[in-house]
Backbone as CSV, one residue per row, in Angstrom:
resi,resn,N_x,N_y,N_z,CA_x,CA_y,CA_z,C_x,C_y,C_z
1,UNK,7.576,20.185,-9.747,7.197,19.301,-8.652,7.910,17.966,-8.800
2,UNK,8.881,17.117,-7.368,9.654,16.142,-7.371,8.332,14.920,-7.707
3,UNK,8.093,14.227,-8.394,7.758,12.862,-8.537,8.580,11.726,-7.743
4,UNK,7.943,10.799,-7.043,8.355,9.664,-6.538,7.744,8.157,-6.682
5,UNK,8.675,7.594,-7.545,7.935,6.785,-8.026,9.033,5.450,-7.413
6,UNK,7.630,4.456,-6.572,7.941,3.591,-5.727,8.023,2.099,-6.577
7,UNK,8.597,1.331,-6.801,9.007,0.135,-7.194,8.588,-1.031,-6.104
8,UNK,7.461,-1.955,-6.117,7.370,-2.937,-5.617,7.311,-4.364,-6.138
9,UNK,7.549,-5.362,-5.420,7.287,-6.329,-5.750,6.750,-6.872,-4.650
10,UNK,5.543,-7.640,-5.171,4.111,-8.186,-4.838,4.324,-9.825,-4.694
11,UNK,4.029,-9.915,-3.600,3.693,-12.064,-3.487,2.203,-11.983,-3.007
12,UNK,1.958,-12.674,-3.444,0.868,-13.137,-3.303,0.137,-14.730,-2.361
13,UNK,-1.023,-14.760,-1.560,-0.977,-15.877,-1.289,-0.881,-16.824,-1.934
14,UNK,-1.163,-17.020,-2.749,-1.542,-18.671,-4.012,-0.032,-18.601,-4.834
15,UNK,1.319,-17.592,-4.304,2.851,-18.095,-4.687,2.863,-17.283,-5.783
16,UNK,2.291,-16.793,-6.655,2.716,-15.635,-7.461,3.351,-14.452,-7.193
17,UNK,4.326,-13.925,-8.185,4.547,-12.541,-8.153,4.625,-12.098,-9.039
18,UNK,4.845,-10.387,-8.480,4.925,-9.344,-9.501,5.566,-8.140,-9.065
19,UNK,5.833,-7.510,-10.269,6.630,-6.110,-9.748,5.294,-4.645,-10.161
20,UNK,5.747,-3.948,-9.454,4.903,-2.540,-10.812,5.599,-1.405,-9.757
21,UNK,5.608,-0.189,-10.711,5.885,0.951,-10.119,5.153,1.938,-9.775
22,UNK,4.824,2.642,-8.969,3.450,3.424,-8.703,4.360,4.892,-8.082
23,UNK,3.258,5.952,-8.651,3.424,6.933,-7.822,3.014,7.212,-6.486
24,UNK,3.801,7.869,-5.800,3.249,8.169,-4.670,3.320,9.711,-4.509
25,UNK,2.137,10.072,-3.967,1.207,9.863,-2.996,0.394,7.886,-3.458
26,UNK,0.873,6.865,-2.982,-0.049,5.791,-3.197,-1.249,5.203,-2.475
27,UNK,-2.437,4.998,-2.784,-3.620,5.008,-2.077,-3.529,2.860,-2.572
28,UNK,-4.320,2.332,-1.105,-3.982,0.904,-1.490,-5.283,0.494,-0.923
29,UNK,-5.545,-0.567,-1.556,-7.194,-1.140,-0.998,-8.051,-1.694,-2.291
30,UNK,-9.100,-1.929,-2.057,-9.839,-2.712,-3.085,-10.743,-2.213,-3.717
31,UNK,-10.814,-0.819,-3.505,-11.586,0.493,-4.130,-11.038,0.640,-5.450
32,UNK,-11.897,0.059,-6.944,-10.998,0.452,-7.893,-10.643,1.579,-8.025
33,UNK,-10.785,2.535,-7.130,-9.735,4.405,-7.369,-8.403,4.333,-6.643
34,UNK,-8.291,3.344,-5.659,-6.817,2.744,-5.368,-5.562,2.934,-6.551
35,UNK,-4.450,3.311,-6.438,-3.039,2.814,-7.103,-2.541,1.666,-7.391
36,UNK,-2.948,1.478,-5.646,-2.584,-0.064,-5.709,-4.051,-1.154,-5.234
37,UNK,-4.574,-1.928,-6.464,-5.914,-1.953,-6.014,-5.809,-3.814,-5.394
38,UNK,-6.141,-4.019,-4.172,-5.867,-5.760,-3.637,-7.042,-6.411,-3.608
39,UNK,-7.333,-7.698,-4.274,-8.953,-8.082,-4.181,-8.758,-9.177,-3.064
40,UNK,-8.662,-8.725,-1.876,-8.813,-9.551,-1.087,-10.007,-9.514,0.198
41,UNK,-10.763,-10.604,0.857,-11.535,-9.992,1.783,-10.636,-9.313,3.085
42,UNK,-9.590,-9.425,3.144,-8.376,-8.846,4.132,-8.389,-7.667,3.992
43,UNK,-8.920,-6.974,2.844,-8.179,-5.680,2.283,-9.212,-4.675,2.290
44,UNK,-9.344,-3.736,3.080,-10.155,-2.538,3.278,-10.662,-2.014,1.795
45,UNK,-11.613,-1.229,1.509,-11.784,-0.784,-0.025,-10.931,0.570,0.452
46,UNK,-10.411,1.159,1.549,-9.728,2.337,1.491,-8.559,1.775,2.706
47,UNK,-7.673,0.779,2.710,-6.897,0.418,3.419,-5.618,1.203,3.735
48,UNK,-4.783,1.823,3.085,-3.410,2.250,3.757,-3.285,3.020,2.178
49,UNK,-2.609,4.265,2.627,-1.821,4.705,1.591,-0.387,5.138,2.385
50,UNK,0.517,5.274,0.863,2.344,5.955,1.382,2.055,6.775,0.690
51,UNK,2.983,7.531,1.749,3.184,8.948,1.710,4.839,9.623,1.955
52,UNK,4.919,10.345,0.952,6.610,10.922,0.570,6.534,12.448,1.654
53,UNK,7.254,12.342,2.306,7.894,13.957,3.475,9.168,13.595,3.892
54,UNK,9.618,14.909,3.068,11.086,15.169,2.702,11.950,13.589,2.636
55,UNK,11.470,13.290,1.900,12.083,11.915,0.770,12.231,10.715,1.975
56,UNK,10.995,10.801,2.825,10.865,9.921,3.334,9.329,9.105,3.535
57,UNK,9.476,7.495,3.478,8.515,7.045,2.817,7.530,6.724,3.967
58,UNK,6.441,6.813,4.207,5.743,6.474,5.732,4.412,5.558,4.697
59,UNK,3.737,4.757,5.783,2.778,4.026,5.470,2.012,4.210,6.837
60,UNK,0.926,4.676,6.217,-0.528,5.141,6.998,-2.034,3.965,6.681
61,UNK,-2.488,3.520,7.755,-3.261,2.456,7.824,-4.486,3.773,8.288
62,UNK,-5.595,3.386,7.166,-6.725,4.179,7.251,-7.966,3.787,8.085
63,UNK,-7.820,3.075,8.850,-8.460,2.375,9.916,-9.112,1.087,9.551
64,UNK,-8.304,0.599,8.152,-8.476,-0.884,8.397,-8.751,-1.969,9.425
65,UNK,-9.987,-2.970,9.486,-9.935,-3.909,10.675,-8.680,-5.006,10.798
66,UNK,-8.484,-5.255,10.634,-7.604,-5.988,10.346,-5.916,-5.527,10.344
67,UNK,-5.827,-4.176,9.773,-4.838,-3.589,10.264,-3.677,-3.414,9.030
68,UNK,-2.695,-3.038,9.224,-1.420,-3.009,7.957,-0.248,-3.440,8.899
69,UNK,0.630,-4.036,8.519,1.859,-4.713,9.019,3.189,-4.303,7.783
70,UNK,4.097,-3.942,8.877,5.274,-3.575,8.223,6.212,-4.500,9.110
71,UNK,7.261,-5.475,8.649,8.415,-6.303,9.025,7.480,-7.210,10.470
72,UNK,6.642,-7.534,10.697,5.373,-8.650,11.264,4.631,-7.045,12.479
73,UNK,5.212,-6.087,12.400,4.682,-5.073,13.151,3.656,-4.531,13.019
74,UNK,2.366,-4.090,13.511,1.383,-3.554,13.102,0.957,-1.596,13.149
75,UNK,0.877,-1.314,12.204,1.586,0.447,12.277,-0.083,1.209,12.060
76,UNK,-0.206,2.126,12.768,-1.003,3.394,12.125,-0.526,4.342,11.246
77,UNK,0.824,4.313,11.489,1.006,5.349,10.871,2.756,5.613,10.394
């Protein structure tokens, strides 16, 4: 089985960053069973996960209020 392992780097509001690498299938939100876990009140406890089909990367918004934004766009899916 292909592994895909995604490389990000993270800003933060308060000007910090960071990098980390995560597998995907990646689950994102403030649920510590998240990959990628965000403590923000912005951040759904089951907010958006990416998802790899045929080596392509999609980001799925799990019906967050607030929503997920890719390049200022707001995506379901």
């Amino acid at each position: 089985m292909d592994e895909t392992i995604l490389e990000l780097e993270l800003a933060y509001e308060d000007g910090h960053c960071s990098t980390g690498a995560f597998q995907v299938p990646l689950s994102i939100g403030r649920d510590p069973a998240c990959g990628l876990r965000l403590r923000s009140w912005r951040v759904a406890k089951q907010h958006a996960r990416i998802l790899s089909m045929g080596g392509i990367l999609f980001l799925e918004d799990l019906g967050s209020l607030i929503g997920s934004y890719v390049n200022g766009c707001r995506v379901t899916q």
